[in-house]
Structures are given as structure tokens and as C-alpha cells.
C-alpha positions in Angstrom: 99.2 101.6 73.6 100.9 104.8 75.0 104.0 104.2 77.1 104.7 106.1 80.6 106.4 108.6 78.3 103.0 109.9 77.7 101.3 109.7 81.1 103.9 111.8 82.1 103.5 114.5 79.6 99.7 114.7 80.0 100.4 114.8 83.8 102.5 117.7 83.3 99.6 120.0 82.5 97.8 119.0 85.3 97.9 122.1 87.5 97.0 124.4 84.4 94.2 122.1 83.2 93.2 119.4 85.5 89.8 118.2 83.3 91.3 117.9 80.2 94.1 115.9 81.6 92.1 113.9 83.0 90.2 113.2 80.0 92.9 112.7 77.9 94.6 110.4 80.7 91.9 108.5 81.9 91.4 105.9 78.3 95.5 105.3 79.1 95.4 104.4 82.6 91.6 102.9 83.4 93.0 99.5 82.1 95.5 99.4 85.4 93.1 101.3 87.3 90.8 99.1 86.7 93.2 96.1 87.9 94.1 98.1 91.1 90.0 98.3 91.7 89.4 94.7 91.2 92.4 94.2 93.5 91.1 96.4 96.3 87.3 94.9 96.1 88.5 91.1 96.2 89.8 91.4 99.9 86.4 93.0 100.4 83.8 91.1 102.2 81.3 88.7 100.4 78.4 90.4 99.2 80.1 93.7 98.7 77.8 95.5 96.4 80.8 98.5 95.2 81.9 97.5 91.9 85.2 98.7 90.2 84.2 101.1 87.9 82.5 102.8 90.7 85.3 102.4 92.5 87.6 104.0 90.6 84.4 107.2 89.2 84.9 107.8 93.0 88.8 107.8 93.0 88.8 110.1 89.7 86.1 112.5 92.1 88.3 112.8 94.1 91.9 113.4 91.7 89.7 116.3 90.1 88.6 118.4 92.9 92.5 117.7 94.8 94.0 121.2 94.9 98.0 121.1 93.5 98.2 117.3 93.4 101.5 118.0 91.7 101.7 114.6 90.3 104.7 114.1 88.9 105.1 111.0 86.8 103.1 107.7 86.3 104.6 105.7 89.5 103.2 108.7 91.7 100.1 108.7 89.3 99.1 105.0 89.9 100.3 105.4 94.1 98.0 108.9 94.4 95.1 106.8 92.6 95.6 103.6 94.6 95.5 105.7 97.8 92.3 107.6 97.2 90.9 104.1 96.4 91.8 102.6 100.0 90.7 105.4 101.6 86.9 105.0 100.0 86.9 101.8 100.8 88.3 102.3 104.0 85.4 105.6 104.6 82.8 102.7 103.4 83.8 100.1 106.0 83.9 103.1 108.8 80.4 104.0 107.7 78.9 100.6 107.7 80.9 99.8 111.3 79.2 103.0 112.5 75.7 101.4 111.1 76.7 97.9 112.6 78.8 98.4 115.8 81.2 95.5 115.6 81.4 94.1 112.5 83.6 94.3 110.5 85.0 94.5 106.9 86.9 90.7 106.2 89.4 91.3 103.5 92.4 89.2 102.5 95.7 90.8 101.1 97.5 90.4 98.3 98.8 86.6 98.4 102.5 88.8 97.5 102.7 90.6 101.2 102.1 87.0 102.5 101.1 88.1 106.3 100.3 85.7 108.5 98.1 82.7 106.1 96.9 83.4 103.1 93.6 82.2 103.9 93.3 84.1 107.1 90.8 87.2 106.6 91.8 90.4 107.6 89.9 93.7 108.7 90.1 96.1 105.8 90.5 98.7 108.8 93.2 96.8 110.3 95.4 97.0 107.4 95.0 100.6 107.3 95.5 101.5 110.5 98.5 99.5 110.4 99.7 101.0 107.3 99.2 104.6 108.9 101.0 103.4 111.9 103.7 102.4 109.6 104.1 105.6 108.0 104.2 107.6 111.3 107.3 105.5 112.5 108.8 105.7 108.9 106.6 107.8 105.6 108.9 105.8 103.1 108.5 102.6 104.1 104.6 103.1 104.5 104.8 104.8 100.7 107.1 101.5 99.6 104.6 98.9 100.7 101.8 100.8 99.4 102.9 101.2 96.3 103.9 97.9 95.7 100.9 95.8 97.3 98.0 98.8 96.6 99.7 100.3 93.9 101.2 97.5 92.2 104.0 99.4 91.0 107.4 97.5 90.0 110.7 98.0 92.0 112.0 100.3 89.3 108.6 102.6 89.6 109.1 102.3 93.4 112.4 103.4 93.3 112.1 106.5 90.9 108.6 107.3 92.8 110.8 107.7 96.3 114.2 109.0 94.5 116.4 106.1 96.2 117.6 102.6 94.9 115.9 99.4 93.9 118.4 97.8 96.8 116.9 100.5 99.2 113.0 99.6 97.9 114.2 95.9 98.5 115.1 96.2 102.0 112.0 99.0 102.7 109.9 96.5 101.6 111.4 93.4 103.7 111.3 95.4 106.9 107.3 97.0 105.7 106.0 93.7 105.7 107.5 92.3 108.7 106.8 95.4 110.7 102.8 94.9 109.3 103.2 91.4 110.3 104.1 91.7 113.3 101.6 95.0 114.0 98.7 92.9 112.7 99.7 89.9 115.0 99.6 91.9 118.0 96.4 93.0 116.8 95.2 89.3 116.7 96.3 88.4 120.0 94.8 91.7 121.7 
């Protein structure tokens, strides 16, 4: 199995040639992709009918027509690829609330963020709109959450992704979730 050594070198031709380093990148990483996907769909309503191989056809869409994505390594990789994927799905739950004014998307979490109970079902479009709320107070701890929880990068990715400490991603992430917590509470008693 190719390390991050090598995601990183085929990333580095990505500007010149986007399609074959795409094709070249895309047996290495659709393992994890695929994980992220499955992640993303499972806080999706029952019934959802988008399936993570679609999921992640659209996401690659999407990384191919980008212009200068200037992806740098395989943390940023994983976090550019996570993002386009929450923002499908979150374009799919705007589309269908359009269709059906009022309801709404339940998702749960990740059982790691731990907001509020685990059982609790959240709106898909909540989370975002919290998360985008988030990273207009502070971009880095947005990018620190959403890399660890929608990403699933480790605190050493995190840390080289952002160019700061593993202490720093520690405390980003302890003040992330509890400002989502408490955003999404407020939300709850509104």
C-alpha cells in the first residue's frame, strides 16, 4: 500500500496535470474516501437513496473541474475531499427542503464530537451552518473540527495541515466543539 509519501508526490503534479493525477491517485485514496462517504451518509436520514460511491464520483466531479486547488499534501487532500462531500450533501438536503418546505435532513454526528446525546438527531443543515458560523468567528478552528470529525484526519495530519502544534489542534478542537455545542443548543431552544 503506498504511504502519504506518495499521495503527496502525485499531488504535486496536480496543477500541470490534474486527470492523470487523479487517475493515478484515486486507487490510493478511494479506500479512505470511501470511509469518509460511508461516514457522511450514516448521519443521513433513513431511506437516503445516495450511496458512497456516488458520493464520492460526485466529490471527484468536483476536485477535477476546481481551478488551482493547490493541494498540497495528503492531510489537505483528504480535508478538500471531505469538504466537497458535505457540501453535496448539504446542496441535496437544500434541494429536497426546497421540494418539501420544512422538513428536514436528521443526521447524527460522529459519536467522537459527542454534542449534546448521542442518540439525539441532528439537521444535516444545522451542522453546517454552524460549522460556517464557526469559521467566520475563527477559519482555523472551523478547518480543525472539520478535519478531524469530516475529515478524519489524526492530530499530527491536523497539525501539519494548519502549520501549528498538536497542543494548539488540542485546544482548537476543545473550544470547536464546545462552541458547536453550544451554537447547536441555542439552535434547539429557538
Amino acid at each position: 500500500m503506498p504511504g502519504s509519501g506518495d499521495i503527496t508526490v502525485i499531488l504535486q503534479s496536480w496543477d500541470s496535470d490534474r486527470q492523470s493525477a487523479m487517475e493515478s491517485l484515486t486507487p490510493i485514496v478511494y479506500r479512505e474516501l470511501h470511509k469518509i462517504a460511508a461516514a457522511y451518509l450514516r448521519r443521513q436520514r433513513p431511506g437516503h437513496t445516495l450511496q458512497p460511491t456516488a458520493l464520492i464520483n460526485e466529490a471527484y466531479l468536483r476536485l477535477v473541474k476546481q481551478e488551482k486547488a493547490n493541494i498540497a499534501d495528503r492531510a489537505h487532500f483528504y480535508a478538500l475531499a471531505a469538504r466537497m462531500m458535505r457540501e453535496i450533501l448539504v446542496d441535496t438536503a437544500r434541494a429536497r427542503n426546497a421540494a418539501k418546505r420544512g422538513s428536514g435532513n436528521k443526521v447524527q454526528l460522529d459519536e467522537k464530537i459527542e454534542i449534546g446525546d448521542e442518540r439525539q438527531a441532528l439537521d444535516f443543515l444545522a451542522v453546517h451552518q454552524a460549522l460556517e458560523k464557526l469559521q467566520s468567528h475563527n477559519e482555523r478552528l472551523a478547518q480543525a473540527v472539520e478535519l478531524r470529525y469530516f475529515g478524519g484526519l489524526q492530530l499530527d495530519e491536523i497539525a501539519g495541515s494548519l502549520s501549528v502544534s498538536i497542543a494548539t489542534v488540542k485546544r482548537d478542537l476543545a473550544f470547536g466543539e464546545a462552541w458547536l455545542r453550544r451554537a447547536l443548543a441555542s439552535r434547539e431552544t429557538a
